[in-house]
Legacy VTK file of the C-alpha trace (Angstrom):
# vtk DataFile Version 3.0
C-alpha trace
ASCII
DATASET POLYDATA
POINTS 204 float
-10.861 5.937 -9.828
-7.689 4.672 -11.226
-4.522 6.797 -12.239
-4.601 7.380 -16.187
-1.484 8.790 -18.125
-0.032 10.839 -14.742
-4.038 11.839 -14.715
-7.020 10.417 -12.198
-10.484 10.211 -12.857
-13.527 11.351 -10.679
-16.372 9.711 -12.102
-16.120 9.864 -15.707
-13.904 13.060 -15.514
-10.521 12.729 -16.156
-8.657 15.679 -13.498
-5.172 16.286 -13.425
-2.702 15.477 -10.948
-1.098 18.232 -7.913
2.792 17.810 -9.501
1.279 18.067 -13.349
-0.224 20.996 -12.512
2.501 22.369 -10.498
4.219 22.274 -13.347
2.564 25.268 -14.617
4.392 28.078 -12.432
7.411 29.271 -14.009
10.959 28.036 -12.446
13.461 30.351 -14.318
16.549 28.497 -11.916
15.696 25.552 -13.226
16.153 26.649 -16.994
19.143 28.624 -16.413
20.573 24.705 -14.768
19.786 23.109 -18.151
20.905 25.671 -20.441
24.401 25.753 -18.031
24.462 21.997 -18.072
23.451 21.236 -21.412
19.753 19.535 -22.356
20.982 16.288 -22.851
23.186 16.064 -19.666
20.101 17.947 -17.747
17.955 14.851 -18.705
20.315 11.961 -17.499
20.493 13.897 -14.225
17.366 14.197 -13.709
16.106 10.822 -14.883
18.859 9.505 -12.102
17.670 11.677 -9.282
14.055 10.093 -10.250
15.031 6.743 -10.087
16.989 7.254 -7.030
13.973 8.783 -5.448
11.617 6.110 -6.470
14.150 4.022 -4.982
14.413 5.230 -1.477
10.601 5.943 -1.740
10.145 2.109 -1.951
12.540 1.118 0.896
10.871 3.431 3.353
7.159 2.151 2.220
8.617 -1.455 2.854
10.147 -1.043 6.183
6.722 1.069 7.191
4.764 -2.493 6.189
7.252 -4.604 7.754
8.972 -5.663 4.174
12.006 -6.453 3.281
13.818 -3.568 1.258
17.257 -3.438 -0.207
19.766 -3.289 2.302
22.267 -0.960 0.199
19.257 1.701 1.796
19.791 0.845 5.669
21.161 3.652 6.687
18.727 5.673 4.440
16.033 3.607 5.614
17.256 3.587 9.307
17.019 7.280 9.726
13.655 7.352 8.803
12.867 4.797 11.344
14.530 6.943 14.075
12.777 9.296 12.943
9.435 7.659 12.604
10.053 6.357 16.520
10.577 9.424 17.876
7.678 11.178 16.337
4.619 8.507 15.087
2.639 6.472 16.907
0.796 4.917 14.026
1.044 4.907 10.346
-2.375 4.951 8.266
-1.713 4.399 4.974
1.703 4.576 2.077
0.968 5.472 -1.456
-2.878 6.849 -1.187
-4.288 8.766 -3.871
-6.460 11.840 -2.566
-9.190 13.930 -4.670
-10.713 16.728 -4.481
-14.440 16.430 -5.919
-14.172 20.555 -5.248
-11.265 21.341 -7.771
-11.109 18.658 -9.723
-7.372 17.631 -9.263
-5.996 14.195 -7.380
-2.618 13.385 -6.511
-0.334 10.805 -4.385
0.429 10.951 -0.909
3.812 9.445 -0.041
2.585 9.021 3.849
-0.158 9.338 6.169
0.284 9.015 10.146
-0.740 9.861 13.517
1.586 11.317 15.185
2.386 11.046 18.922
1.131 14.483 19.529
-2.099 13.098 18.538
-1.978 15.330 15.221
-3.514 13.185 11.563
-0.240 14.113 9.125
0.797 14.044 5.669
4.215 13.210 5.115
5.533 13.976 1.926
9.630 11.998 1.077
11.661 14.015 -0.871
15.661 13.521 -1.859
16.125 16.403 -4.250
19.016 18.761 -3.604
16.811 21.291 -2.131
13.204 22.047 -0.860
11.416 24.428 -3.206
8.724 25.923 -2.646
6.419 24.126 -4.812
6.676 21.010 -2.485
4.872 23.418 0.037
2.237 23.830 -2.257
2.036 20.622 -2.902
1.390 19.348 0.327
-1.435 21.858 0.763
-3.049 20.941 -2.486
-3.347 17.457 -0.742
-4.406 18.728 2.559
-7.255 20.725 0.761
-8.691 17.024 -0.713
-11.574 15.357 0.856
-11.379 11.764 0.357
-8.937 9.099 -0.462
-9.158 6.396 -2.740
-9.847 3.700 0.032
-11.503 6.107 2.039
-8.732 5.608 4.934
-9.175 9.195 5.764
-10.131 12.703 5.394
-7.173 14.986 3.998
-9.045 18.515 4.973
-8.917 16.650 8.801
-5.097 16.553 8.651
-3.101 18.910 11.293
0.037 19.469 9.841
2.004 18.514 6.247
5.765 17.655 6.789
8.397 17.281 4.671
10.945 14.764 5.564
14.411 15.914 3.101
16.890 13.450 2.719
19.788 15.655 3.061
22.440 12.672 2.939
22.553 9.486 3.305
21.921 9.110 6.914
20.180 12.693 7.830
16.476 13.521 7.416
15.619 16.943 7.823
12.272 17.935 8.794
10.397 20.874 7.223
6.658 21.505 8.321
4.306 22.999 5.766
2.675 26.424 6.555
-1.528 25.737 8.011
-2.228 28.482 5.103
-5.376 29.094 7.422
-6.092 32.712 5.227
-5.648 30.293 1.934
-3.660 32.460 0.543
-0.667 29.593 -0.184
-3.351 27.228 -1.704
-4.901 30.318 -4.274
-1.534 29.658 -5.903
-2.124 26.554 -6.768
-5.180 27.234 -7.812
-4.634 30.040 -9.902
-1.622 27.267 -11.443
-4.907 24.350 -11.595
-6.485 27.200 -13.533
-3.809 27.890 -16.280
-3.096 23.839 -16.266
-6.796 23.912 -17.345
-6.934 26.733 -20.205
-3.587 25.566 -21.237
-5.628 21.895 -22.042
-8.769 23.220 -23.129
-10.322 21.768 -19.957
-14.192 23.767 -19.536
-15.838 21.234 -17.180
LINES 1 205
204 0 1 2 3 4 5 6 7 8 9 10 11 12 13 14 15 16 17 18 19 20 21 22 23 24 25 26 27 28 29 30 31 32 33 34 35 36 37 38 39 40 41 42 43 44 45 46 47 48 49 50 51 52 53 54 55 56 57 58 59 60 61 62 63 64 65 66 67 68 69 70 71 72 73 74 75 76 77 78 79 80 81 82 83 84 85 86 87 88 89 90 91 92 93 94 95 96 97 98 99 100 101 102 103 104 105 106 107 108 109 110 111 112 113 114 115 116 117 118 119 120 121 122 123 124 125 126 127 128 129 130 131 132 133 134 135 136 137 138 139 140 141 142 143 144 145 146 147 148 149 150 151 152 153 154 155 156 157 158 159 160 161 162 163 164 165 166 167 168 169 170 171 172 173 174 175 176 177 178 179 180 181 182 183 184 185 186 187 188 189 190 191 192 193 194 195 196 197 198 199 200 201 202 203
């Protein structure tokens, strides 16, 4: 079930991924940022916050498997791990991709972990300005999988979905996702996986 062209296949059905099909629902702010900005400069910017992300992204998944990371991200990397001491008592997998053989979309986890409560959690990384609501959704897209690639776990068997900001350099804020136990959250990204779908001729 490998990831094709920001797409995974289930079987011999190629789905779409949870942040593709995010991208459906309308985010008027961030128009009105690239038309203030200009296209061109809105581009660079966000192509840097990207690779910045995928940078800090890869120091915390090294430290987590005992790796060496770049040490320009220590104190990045060093408030995650107070964080992570205070609050996990063991990590179960970095980097897993989750489907759901329901819906017919896949996706990325950044982090799964027990925590010391004795709750299974998703842990999503995230060093964007701000916390949107779409990462909410996104979190409870993943939650709502079954299965994992390596079978490491079952999503729908996860407690809680927390987002760990990286507000500076040295400060994690923690946001925890919604349960959504009425479903009401996750009908909003379905009724986004359904539009994703029309709006690529998908029918199976």
């Amino acid at each position: 079930m490998p990831k094709k062209f920001n797409r995974y296949c289930i079987g011999d059905i190629d789905v779409p991924g949870v942040t593709t099909v995010l991208k459906c629902i309308d985010k008027p702010e961030l128009l009105r940022w690239y038309r203030r900005v200009g296209f061109s400069k809105a581009d660079e910017i966000s192509k840097e916050a990207r690779e910045y992300g995928d940078w800090v992204h890869t120091g915390v998944e090294e430290w987590i498997h005992g790796h060496t990371y770049d040490k320009k991200l220590k104190s990045i990397v060093d408030g995650f791990a107070r964080w992570a001491d205070e609050n996990v008592d063991k990590f179960i997998c970095t980097e897993e991709a989750v489907f759901s053989d329901t819906y017919f979309y896949a996706g990325s986890i950044d982090i799964a972990a027990t925590l010391k409560s004795g709750v299974d959690s998703i842990i999503d990384i995230k060093t964007s300005k701000g916390v949107w609501e779409d990462y909410f959704l996104q979190i409870l897209a993943y939650k709502q999988c079954n299965r994992t690639l390596n079978d490491l776990f079952n999503p729908q068997n996860t407690g809680q979905g927390i987002i760990l900001h990286l507000a500076d350099r040295e400060r994690w804020e923690v946001h925890l996702v919604p349960n959504d136990e009425d479903g009401k959250l996750f009908n909003v990204f379905k009724a986004a996986l359904v539009i994703y779908r029309w709006k690529n001729g998908i029918t199976n």
